[in-house]
N, C-alpha and C positions, 0 to 999 in steps of 0.2 A: 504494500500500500504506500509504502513513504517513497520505494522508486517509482512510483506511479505520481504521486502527489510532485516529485521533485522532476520529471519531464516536463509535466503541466508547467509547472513554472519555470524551468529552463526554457520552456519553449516562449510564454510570455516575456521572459528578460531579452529572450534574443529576437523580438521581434523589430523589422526596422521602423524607426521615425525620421520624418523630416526634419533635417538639417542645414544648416547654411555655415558652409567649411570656409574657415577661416584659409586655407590654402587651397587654391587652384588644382585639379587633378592635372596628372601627366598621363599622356597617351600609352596604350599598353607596348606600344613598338619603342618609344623611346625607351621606357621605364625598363624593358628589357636590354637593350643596347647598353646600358649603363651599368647594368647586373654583374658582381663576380659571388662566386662560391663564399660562401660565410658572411654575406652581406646580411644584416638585418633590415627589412621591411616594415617601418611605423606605418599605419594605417588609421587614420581620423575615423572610426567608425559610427553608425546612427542606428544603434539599438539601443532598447534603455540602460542596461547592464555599459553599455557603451557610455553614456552619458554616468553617470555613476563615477566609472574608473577614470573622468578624465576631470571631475569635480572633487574627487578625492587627490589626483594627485597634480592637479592645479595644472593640467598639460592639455596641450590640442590632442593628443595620439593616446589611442585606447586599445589599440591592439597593434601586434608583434608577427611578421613570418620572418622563416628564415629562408632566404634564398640557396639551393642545392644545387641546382643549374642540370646537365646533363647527369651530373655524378648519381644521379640516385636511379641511373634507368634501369629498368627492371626491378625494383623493388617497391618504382613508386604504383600509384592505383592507374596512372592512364600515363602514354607517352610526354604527352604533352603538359603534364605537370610541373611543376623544377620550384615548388615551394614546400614549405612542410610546415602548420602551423596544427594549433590546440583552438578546437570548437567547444563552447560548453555541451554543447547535444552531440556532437558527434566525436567529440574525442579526438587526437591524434592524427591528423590527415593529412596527405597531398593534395594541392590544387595548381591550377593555371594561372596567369597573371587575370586571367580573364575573372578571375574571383574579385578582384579590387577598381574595377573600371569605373569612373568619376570616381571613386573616392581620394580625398588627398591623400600622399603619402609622403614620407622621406626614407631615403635610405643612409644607412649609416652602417660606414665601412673601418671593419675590425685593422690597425696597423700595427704591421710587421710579420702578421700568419705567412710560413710556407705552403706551399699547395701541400703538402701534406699533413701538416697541422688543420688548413683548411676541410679536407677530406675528412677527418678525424672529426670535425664539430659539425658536417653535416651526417657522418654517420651515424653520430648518437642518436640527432632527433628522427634519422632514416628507421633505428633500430627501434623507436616507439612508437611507430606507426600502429596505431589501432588501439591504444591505449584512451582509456576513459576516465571522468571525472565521477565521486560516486557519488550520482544524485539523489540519494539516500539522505543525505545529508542538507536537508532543508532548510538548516535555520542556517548555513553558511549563503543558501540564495537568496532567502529571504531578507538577507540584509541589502541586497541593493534592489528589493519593491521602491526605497524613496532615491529617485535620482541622485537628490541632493541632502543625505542624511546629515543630519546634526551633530555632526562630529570633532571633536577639538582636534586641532590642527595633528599636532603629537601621535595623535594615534590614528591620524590616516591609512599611514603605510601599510598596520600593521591590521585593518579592515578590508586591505586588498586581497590580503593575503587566505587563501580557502583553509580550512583547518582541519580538515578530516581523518588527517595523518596518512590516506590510502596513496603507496606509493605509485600507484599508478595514476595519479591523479594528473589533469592535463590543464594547465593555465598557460596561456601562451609566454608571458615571461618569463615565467617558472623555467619552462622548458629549454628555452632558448642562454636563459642564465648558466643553467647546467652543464647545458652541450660547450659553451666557453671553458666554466668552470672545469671542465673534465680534460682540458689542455691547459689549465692553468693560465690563464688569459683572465685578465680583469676586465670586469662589469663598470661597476662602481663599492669597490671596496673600501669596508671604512680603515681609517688612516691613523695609527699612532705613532707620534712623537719620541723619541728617547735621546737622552744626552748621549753622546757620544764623543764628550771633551777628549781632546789629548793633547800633549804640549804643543802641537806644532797647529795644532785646530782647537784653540778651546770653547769657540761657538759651535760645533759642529753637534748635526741632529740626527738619528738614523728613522728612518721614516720606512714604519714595522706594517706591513698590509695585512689585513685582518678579513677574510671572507664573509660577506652578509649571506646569512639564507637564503637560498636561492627562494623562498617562498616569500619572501618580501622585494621583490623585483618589480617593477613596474613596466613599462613601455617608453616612459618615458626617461627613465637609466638612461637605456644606451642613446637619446638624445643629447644626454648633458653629460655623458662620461668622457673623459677626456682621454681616453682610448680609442675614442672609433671618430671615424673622420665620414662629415656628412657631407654626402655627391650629391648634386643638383641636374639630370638630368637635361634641363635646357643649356645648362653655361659646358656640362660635358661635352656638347652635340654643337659645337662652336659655336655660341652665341655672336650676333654682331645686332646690334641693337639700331642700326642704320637701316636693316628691309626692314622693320617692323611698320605697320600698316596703321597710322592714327586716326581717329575721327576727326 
């Protein structure tokens, strides 16, 4: 009964609403052309659950793929796939660019991955394909019924985060956090300070990184982490700002 009662309402959080996106959608051919392996894909989304995660965590971007590109053929669900993100109803999934068409989006690109480290962090999220959220667990959806819950700042983060403990569970952050975290690649880890005087340095600091839960990750992380470098699809594709066409 409570996964039946918790579809119901996965299904209501994910229904779309009209929105008016603060960024311009990019074409699905550019948006491709710009794409490399381990690229993350922010996606402005218009569900309610949508609206929720992006007033909790004060950001235009409510959802996360990860771009796999060819590397995942034959494992993914159709050829023509080359993403890999976390549905609340469906779990774990490959799609097409064709799944984000008008919605805004950015990409934001991991620096310094080998193509093998790259392979490496699309393999994880390749190897949880099919993996679910367990919607069992209702009072974790029912907290985002009010778009805009009343919540002290402090404890946003940690209302994003699903709690059900099932390790199978599929948030698209979560997921994407991981598959970094499992090459050791930072997100946004938190940061401490330690003296590290010596005579020849007696200011000097060693600056200790500390891994956050991957279950407190947001989408909007790998916007502001000062790891991944955000590509702009039009300025990629040689912008010159002299044919543009004015009223």
């Amino acid at each position: 009964m409570l996964d039946k009662v918790g579809r119901t309402l996965a299904g209501f959080l994910s229904r779309e609403r009209h929105v008016h996106g603060a960024t311009p959608p990019t074409s699905p051919d550019r948006l491709l052309s710009s794409l490399e392996p381990a690229d993350v894909l922010l996606v402005e989304g218009n569900s309610q659950i949508s609206t929720a995660i992006k007033y909790l965590t004060q950001s235009t971007w409510s959802h996360a793929a990860l771009y796999v590109g060819v590397h995942g053929n034959g494992r993914l669900a159709r050829s023509t796939h080359c993403f890999v993100e976390a549905d609340l109803i469906a779990g774990v999934r490959s799609v097409g660019v064709e799944a984000f068409t008008g919605m805004p989006t950015r990409i934001c690109r991991p620096v310094g991955l080998n193509e093998e480290e790259c392979r490496a962090v699309a393999d994880f999220a390749i190897a949880r394909l099919g993996h679910h959220y367990d919607l069992k667990n209702v009072i974790d959806l029912a907290r985002y019924l009010l778009p805009t819950p009343p919540v002290p700042t402090r404890f946003r983060r940690r209302m994003i985060a699903f709690g059900s403990g099932d390790p199978t569970r599929a948030i698209c952050s979560t997921l994407i956090a991981q598959a970094f975290q499992a090459v050791h690649y930072p997100v946004l880890p938190t940061v401490e300070y330690r003296a590290a005087a010596t005579e020849q340095c007696p200011d000097c600091v060693d600056e200790i990184m500390h891994i956050r839960h991957h279950s407190l990750f947001a989408p909007r992380d790998f916007d502001v982490s000062p790891y991944f470098r955000i590509v702009k699809p039009t300025i990629e594709g040689k912008f010159d700002f002299r044919t543009l066409k004015w009223a």
